[in-house]
Backbone and ligand atoms as CSV (ligand in chain L), in Angstrom:
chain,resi,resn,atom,element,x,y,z
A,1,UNK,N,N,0.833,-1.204,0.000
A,1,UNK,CA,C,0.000,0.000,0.000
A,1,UNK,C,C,0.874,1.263,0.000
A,2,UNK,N,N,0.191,2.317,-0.815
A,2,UNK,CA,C,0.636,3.410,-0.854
A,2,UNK,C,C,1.317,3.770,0.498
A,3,UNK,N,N,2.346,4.509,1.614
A,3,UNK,CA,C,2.698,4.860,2.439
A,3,UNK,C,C,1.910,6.049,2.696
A,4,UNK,N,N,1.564,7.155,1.554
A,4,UNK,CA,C,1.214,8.560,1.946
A,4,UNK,C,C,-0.233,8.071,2.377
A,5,UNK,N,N,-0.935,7.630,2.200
A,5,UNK,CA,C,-2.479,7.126,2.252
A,5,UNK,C,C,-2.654,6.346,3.764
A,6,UNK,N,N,-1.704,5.755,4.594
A,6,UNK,CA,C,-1.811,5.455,5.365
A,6,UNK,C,C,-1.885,6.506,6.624
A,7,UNK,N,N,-1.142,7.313,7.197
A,7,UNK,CA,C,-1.159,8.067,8.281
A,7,UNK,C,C,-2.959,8.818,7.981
A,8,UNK,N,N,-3.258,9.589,6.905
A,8,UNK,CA,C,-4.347,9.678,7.064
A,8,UNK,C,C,-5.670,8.871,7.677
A,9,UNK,N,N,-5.566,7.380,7.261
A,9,UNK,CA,C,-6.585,6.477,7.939
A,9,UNK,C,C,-6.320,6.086,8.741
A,10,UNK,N,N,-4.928,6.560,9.674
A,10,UNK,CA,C,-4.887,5.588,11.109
A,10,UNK,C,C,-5.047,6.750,11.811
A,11,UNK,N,N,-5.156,7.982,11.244
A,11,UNK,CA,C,-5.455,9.284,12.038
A,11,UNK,C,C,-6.998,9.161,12.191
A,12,UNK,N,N,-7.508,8.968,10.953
A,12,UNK,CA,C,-9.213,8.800,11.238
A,12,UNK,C,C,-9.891,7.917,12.092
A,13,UNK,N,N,-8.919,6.578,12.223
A,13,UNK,CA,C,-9.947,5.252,12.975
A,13,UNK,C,C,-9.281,5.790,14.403
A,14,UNK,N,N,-8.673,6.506,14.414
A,14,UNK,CA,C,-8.066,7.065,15.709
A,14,UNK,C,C,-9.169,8.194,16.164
A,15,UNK,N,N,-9.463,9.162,15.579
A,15,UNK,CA,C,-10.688,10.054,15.985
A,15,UNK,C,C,-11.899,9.131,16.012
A,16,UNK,N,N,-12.333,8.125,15.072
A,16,UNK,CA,C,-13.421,7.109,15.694
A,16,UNK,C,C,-13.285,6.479,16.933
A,17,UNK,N,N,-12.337,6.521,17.298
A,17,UNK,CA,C,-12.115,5.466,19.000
A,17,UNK,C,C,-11.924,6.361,19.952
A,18,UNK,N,N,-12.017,7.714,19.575
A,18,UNK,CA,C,-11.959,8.606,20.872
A,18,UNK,C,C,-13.499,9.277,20.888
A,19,UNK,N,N,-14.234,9.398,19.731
A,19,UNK,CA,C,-15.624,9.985,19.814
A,19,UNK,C,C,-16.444,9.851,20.494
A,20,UNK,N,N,-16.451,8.028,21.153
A,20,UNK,CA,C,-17.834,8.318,21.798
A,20,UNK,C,C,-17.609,8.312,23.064
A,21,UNK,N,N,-15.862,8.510,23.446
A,21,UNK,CA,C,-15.846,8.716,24.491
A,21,UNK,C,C,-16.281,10.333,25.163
A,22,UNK,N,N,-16.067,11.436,23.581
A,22,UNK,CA,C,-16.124,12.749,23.982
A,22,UNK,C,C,-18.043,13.179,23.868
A,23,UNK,N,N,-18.879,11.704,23.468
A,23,UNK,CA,C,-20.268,12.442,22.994
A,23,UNK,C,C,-20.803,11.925,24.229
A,24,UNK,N,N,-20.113,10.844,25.473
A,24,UNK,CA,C,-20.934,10.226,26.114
A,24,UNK,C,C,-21.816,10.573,27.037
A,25,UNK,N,N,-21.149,11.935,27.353
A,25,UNK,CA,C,-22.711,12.462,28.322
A,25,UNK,C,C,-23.803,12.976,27.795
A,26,UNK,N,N,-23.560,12.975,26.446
A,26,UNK,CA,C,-24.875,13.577,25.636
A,26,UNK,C,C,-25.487,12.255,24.678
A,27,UNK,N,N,-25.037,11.382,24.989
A,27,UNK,CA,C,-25.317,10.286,24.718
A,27,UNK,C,C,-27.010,9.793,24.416
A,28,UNK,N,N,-27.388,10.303,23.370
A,28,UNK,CA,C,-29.209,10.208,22.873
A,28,UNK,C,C,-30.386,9.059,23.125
A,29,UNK,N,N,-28.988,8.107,23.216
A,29,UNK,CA,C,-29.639,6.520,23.427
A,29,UNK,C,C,-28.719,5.525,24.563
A,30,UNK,N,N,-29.244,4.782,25.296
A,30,UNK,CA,C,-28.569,4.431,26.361
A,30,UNK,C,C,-29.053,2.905,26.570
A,31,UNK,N,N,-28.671,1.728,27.084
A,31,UNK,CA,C,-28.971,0.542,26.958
A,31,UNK,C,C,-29.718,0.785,28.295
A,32,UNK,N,N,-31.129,0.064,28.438
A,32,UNK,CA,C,-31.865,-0.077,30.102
A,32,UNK,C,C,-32.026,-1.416,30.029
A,33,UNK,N,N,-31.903,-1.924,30.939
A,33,UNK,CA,C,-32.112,-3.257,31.908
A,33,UNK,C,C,-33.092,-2.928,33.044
A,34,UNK,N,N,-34.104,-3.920,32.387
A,34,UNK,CA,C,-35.612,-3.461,33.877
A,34,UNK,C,C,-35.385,-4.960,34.291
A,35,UNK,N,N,-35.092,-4.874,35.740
A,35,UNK,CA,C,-35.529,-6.319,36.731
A,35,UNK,C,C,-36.638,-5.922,37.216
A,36,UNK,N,N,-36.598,-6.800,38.102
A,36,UNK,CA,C,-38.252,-7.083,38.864
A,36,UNK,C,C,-38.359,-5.517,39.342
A,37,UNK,N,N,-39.283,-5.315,38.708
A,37,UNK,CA,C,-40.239,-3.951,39.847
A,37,UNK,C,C,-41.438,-4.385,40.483
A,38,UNK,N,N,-41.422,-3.293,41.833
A,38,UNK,CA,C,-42.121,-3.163,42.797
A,38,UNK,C,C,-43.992,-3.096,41.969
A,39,UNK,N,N,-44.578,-3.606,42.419
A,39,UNK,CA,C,-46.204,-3.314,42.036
A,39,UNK,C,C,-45.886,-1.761,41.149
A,40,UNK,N,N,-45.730,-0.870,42.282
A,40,UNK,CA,C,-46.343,0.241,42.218
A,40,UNK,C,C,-45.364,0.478,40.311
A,41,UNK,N,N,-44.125,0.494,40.861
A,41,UNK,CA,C,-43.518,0.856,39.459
A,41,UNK,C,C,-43.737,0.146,38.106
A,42,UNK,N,N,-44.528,-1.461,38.388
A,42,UNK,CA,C,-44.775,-1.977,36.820
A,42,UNK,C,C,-46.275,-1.349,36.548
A,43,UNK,N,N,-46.979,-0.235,37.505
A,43,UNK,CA,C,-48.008,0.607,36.712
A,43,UNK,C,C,-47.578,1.750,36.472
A,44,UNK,N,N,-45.923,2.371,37.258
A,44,UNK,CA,C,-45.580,3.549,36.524
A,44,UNK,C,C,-44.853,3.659,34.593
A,45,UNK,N,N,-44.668,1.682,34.856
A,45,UNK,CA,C,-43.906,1.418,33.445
A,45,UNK,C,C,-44.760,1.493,32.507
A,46,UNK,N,N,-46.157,1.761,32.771
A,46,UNK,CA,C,-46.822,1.503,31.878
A,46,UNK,C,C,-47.276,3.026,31.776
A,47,UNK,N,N,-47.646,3.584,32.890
A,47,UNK,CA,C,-48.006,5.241,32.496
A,47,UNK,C,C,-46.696,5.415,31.821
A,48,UNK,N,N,-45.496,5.400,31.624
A,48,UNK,CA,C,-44.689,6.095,30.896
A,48,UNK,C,C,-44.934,5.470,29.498
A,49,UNK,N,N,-44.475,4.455,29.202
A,49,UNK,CA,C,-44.586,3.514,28.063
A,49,UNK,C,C,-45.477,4.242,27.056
A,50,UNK,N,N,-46.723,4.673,28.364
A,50,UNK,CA,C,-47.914,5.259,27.215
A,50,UNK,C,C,-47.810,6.481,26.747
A,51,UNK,N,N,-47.422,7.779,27.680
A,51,UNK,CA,C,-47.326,8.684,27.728
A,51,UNK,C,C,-46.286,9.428,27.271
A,52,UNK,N,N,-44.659,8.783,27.415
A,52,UNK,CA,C,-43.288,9.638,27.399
A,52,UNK,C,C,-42.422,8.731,26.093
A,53,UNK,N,N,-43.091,7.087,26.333
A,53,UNK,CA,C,-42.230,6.458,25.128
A,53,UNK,C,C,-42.141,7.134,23.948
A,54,UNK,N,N,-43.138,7.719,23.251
A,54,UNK,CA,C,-42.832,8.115,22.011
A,54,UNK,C,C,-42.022,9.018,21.618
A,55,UNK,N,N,-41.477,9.902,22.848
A,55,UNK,CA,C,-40.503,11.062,22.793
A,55,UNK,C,C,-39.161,10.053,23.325
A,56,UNK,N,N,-39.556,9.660,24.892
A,56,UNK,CA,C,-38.212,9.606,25.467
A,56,UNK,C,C,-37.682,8.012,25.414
A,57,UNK,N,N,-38.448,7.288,24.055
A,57,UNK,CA,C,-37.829,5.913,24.234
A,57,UNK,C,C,-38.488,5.315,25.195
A,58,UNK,N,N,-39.212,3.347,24.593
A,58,UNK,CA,C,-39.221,2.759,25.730
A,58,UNK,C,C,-38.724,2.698,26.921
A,59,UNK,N,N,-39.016,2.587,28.078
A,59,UNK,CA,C,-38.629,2.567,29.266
A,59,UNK,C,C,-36.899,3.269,29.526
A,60,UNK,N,N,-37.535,4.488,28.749
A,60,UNK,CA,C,-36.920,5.866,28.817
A,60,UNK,C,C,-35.626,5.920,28.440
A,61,UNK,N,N,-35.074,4.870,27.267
A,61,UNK,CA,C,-33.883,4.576,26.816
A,61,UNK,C,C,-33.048,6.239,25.882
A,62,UNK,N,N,-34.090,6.713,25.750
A,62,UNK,CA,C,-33.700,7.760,24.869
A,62,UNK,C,C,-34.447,7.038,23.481
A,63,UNK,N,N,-35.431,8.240,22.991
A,63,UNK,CA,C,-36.478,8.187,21.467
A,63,UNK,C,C,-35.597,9.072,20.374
A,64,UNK,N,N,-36.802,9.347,19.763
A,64,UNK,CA,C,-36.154,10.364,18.636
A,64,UNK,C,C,-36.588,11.782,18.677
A,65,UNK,N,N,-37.807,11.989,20.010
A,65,UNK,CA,C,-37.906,12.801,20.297
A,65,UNK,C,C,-37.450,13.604,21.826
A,66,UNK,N,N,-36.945,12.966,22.273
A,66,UNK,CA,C,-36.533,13.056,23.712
A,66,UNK,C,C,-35.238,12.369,24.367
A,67,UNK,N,N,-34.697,12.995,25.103
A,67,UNK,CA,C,-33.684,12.537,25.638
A,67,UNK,C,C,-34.008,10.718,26.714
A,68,UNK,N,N,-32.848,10.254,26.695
A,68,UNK,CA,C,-32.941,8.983,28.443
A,68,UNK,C,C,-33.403,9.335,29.227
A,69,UNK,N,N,-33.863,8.991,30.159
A,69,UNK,CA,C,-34.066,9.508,31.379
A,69,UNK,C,C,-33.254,8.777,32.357
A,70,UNK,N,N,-33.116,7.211,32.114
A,70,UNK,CA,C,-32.484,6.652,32.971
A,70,UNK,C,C,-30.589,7.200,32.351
A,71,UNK,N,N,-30.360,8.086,33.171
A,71,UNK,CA,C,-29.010,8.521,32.532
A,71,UNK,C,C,-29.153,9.913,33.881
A,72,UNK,N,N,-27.400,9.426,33.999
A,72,UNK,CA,C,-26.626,10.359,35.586
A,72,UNK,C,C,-27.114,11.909,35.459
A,73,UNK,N,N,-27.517,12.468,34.675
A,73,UNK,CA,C,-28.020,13.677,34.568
A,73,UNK,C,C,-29.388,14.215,35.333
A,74,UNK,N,N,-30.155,13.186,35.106
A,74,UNK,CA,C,-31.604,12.661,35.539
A,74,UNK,C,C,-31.475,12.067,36.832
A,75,UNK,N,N,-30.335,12.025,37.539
A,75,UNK,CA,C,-29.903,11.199,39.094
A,75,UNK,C,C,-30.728,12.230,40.181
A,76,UNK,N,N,-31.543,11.595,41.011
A,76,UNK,CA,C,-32.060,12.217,42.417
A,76,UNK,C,C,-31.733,13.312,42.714
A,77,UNK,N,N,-30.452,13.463,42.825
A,77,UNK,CA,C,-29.750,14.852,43.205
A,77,UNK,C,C,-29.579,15.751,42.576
A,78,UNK,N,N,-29.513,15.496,41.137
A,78,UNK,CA,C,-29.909,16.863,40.100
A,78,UNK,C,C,-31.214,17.181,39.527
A,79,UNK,N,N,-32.242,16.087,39.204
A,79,UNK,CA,C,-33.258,16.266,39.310
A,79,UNK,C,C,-34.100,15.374,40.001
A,80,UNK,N,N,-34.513,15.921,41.503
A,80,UNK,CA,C,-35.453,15.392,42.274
A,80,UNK,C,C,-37.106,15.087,41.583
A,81,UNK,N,N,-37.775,14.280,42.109
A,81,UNK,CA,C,-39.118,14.189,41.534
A,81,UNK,C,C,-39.685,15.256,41.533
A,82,UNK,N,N,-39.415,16.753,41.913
A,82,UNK,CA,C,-40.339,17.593,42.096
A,82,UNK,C,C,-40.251,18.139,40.346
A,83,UNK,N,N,-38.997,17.891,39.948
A,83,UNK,CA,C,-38.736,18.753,38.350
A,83,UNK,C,C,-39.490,18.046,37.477
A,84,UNK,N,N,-39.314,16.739,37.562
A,84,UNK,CA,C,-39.902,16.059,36.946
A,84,UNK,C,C,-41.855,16.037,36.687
A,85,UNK,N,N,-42.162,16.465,38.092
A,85,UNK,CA,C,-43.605,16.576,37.959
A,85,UNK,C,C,-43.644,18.275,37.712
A,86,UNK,N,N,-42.762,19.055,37.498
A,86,UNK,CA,C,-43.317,20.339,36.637
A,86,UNK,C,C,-42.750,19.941,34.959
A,87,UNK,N,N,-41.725,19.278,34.951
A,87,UNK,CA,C,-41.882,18.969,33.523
A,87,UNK,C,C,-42.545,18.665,32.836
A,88,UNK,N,N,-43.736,17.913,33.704
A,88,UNK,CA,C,-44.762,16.931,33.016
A,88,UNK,C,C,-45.684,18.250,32.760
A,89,UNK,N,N,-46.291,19.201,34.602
A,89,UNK,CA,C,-47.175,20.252,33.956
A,89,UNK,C,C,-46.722,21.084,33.297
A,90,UNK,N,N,-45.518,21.661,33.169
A,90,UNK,CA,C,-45.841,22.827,32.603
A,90,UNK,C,C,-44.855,22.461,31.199
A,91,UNK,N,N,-44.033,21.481,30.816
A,91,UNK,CA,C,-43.374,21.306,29.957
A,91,UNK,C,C,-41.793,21.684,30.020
A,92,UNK,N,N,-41.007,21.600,28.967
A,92,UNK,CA,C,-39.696,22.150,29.182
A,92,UNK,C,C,-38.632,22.392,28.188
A,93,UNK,N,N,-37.987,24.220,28.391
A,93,UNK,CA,C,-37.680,24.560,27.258
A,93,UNK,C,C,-36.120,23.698,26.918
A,94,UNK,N,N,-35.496,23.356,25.455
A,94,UNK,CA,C,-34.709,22.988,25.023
A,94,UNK,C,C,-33.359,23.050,26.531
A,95,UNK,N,N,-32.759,23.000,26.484
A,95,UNK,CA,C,-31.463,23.569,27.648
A,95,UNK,C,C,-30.257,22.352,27.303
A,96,UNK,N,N,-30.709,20.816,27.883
A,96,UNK,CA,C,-29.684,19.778,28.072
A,96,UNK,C,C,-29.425,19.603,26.641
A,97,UNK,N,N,-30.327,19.161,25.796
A,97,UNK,CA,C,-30.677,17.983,24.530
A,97,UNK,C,C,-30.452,19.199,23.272
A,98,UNK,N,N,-30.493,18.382,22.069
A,98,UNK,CA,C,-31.138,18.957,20.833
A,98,UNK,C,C,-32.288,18.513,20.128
A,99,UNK,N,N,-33.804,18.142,21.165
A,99,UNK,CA,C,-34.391,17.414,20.513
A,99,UNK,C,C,-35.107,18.964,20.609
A,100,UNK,N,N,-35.484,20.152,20.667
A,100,UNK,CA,C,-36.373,20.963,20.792
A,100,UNK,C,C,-37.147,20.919,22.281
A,101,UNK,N,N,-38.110,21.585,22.288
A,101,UNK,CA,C,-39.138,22.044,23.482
A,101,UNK,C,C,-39.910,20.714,23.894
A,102,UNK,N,N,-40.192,20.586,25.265
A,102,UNK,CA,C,-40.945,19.590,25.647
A,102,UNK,C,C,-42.395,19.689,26.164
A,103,UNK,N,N,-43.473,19.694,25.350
A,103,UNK,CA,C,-44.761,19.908,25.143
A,103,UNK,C,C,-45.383,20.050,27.012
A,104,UNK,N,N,-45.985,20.418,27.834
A,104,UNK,CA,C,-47.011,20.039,28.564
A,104,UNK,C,C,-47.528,18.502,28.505
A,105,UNK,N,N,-47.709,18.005,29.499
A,105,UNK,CA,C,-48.296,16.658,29.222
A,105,UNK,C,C,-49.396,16.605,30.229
A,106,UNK,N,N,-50.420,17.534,30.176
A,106,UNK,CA,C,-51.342,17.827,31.182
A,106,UNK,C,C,-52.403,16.684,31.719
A,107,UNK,N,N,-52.253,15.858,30.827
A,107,UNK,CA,C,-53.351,14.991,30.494
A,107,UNK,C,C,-52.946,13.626,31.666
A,108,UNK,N,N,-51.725,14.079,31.998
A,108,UNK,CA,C,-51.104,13.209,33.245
A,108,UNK,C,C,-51.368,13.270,34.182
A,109,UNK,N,N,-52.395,12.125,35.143
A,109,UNK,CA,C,-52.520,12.431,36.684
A,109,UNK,C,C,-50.944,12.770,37.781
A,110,UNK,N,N,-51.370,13.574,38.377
A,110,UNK,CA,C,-50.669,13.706,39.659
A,110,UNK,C,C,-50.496,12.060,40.250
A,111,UNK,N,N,-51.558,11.560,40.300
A,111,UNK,CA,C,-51.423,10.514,40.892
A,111,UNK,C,C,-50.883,9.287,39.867
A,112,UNK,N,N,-50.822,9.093,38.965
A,112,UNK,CA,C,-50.053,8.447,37.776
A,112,UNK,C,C,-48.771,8.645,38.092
A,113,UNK,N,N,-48.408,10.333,38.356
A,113,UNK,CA,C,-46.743,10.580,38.117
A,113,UNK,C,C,-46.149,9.949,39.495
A,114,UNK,N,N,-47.050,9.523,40.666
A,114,UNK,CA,C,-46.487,9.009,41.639
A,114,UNK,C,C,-45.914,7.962,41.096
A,115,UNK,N,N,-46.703,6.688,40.637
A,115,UNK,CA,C,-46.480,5.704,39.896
A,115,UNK,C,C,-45.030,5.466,39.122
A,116,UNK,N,N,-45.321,6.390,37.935
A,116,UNK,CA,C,-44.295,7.026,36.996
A,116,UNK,C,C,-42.520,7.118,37.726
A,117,UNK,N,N,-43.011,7.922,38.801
A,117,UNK,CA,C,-41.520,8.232,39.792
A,117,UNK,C,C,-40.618,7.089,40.188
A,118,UNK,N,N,-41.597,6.251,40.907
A,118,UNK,CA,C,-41.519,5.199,41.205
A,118,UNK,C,C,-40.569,4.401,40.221
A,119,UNK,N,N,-40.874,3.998,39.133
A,119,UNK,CA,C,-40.720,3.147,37.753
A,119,UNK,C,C,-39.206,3.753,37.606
A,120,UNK,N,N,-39.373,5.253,37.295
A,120,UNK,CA,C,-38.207,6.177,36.818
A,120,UNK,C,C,-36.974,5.128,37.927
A,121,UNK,N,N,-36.822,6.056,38.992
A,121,UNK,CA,C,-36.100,5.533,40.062
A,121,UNK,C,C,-35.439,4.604,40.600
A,122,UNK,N,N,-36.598,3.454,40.237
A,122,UNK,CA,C,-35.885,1.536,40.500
A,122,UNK,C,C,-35.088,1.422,39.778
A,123,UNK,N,N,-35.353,1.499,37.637
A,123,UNK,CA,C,-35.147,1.254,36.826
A,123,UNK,C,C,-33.544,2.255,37.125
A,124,UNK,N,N,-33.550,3.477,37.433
A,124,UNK,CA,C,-31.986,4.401,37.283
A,124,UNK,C,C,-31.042,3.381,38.581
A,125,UNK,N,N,-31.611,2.752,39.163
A,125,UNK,CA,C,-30.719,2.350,40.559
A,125,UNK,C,C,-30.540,0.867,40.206
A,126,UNK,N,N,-31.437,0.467,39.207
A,126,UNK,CA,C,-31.496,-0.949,38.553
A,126,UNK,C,C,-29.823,-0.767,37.666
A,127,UNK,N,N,-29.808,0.172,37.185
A,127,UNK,CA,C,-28.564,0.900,35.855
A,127,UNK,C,C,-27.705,1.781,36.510
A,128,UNK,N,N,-27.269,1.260,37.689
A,128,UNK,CA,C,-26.428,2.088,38.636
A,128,UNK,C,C,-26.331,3.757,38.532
A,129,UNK,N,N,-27.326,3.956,38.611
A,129,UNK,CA,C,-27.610,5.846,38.913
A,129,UNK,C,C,-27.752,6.070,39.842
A,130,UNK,N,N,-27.074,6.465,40.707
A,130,UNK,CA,C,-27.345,6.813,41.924
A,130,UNK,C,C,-27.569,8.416,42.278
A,131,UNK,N,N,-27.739,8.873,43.492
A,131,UNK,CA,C,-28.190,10.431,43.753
A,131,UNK,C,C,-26.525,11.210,44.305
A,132,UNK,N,N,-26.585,12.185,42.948
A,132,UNK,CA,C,-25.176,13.350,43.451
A,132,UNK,C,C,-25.106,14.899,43.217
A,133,UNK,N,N,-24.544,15.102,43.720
A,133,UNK,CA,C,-24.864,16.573,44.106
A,133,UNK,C,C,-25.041,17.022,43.153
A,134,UNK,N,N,-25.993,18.469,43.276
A,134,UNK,CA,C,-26.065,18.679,41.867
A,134,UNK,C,C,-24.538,19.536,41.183
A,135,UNK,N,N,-24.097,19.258,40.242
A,135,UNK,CA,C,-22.342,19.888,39.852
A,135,UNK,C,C,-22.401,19.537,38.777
A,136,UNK,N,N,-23.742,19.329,38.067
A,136,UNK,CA,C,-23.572,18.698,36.494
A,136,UNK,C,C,-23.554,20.189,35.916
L,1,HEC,C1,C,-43.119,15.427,22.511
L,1,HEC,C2,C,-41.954,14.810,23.111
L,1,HEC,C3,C,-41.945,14.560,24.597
L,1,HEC,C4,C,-42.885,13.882,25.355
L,1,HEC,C5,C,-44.208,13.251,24.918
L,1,HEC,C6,C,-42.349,13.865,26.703
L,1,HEC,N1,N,-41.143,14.515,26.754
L,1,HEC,FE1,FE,-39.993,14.817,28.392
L,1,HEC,N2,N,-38.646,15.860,27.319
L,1,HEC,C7,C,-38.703,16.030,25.956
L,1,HEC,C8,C,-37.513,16.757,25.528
L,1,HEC,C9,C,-37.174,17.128,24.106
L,1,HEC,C10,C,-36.759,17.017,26.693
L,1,HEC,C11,C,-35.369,17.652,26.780
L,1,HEC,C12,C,-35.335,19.159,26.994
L,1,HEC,C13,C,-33.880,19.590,27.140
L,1,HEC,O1,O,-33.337,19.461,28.257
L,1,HEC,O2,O,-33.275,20.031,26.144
L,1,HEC,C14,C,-37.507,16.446,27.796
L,1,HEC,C15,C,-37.097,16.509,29.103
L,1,HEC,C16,C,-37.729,15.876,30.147
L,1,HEC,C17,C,-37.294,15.931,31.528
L,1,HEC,C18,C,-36.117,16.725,32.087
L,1,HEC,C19,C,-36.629,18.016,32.686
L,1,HEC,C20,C,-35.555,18.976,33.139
L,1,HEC,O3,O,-35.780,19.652,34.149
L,1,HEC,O4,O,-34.499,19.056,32.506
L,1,HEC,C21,C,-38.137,15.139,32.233
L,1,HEC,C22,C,-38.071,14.867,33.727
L,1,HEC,C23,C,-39.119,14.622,31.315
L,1,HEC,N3,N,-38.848,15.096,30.046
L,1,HEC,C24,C,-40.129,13.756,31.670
L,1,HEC,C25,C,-41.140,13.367,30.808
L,1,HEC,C26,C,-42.227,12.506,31.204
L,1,HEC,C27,C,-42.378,11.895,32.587
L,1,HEC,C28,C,-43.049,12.384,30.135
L,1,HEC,C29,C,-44.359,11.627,30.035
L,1,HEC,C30,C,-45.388,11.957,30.990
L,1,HEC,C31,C,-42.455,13.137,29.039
L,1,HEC,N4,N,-41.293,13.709,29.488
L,1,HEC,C32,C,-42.994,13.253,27.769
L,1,HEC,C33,C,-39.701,15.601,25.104
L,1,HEC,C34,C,-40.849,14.933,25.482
């Protein structure tokens, strides 16, 4: 093989093996592993499933319209359940992601999002997320 043609492609598969180390906190899609949930959370898996899958991915893997949820950003300590249940009422503008604005989802009981929390929570501690300060 040509010599000049080489340093170029070992420079490139070289920027491929460092990329997804530099995209990983913005990382769009994320692998989830659901074990056994509690009662309460296999009816929050299903209020989400119905409600958030189509944006944020089955059991919140990251969609095409919405970011993961189960992902260290989304951890207890940076966003407690309280953000999460104004995200749902009142919606939420672009900031983390590049998927655009996140609609109102009014149509969501209060008492569903208990459920919902629930589901969120097992499933992030199921995928080792744990709660840290907020410093993101
Ligand atoms: C139409 C698409 C869409 C639907 C439906 C949707 N979301 Fe979102 N959601 C988004 C987008 C996009 C963002 C990311 C905004 C950003 O940070 O840039 C987001 C962000 C969030 C956040 C982070 C809020 C914050 O403070 O940063 C939470 C929590 C959330 N969604 C929960 C939900 C739940 C729960 C549901 C279902 C009841 C839901 N979403 C339904 C699109 C959606």
């Amino acid at each position: 093989m040509n010599k000049k043609i080489n340093f170029p492609i070992i420079l490139l598969s070289g920027l491929f093996l460092l990329s997804p180390t530099y995209a990983d906190h913005k990382k769009s899609h994320v692998d989830v592993e659901v074990g056994n949930l509690s009662s309460t959370a296999s009816k929050g898996q299903l209020v989400f499933n119905t409600n958030c899958a189509s944006c944020h991915g089955i059991n919140a893997a990251g969609g095409i319209g919405g970011p993961p949820l189960i992902h260290n950003i989304y951890n207890p300590g940076h966003h407690a359940n309280a953000s999460f249940i104004r995200a749902v009422r009142n919606g939420v503008k672009q900031h983390h992601w590049q998927f655009g604005d996140m609609p109102p989802q009014k149509h969501v009981a209060f008492g569903d999002m208990v459920f919902l929390m629930k589901f969120i929570r097992e499933v992030q501690q199921q995928n080792g997320i744990k709660a840290m300060d907020h410093q993101m």
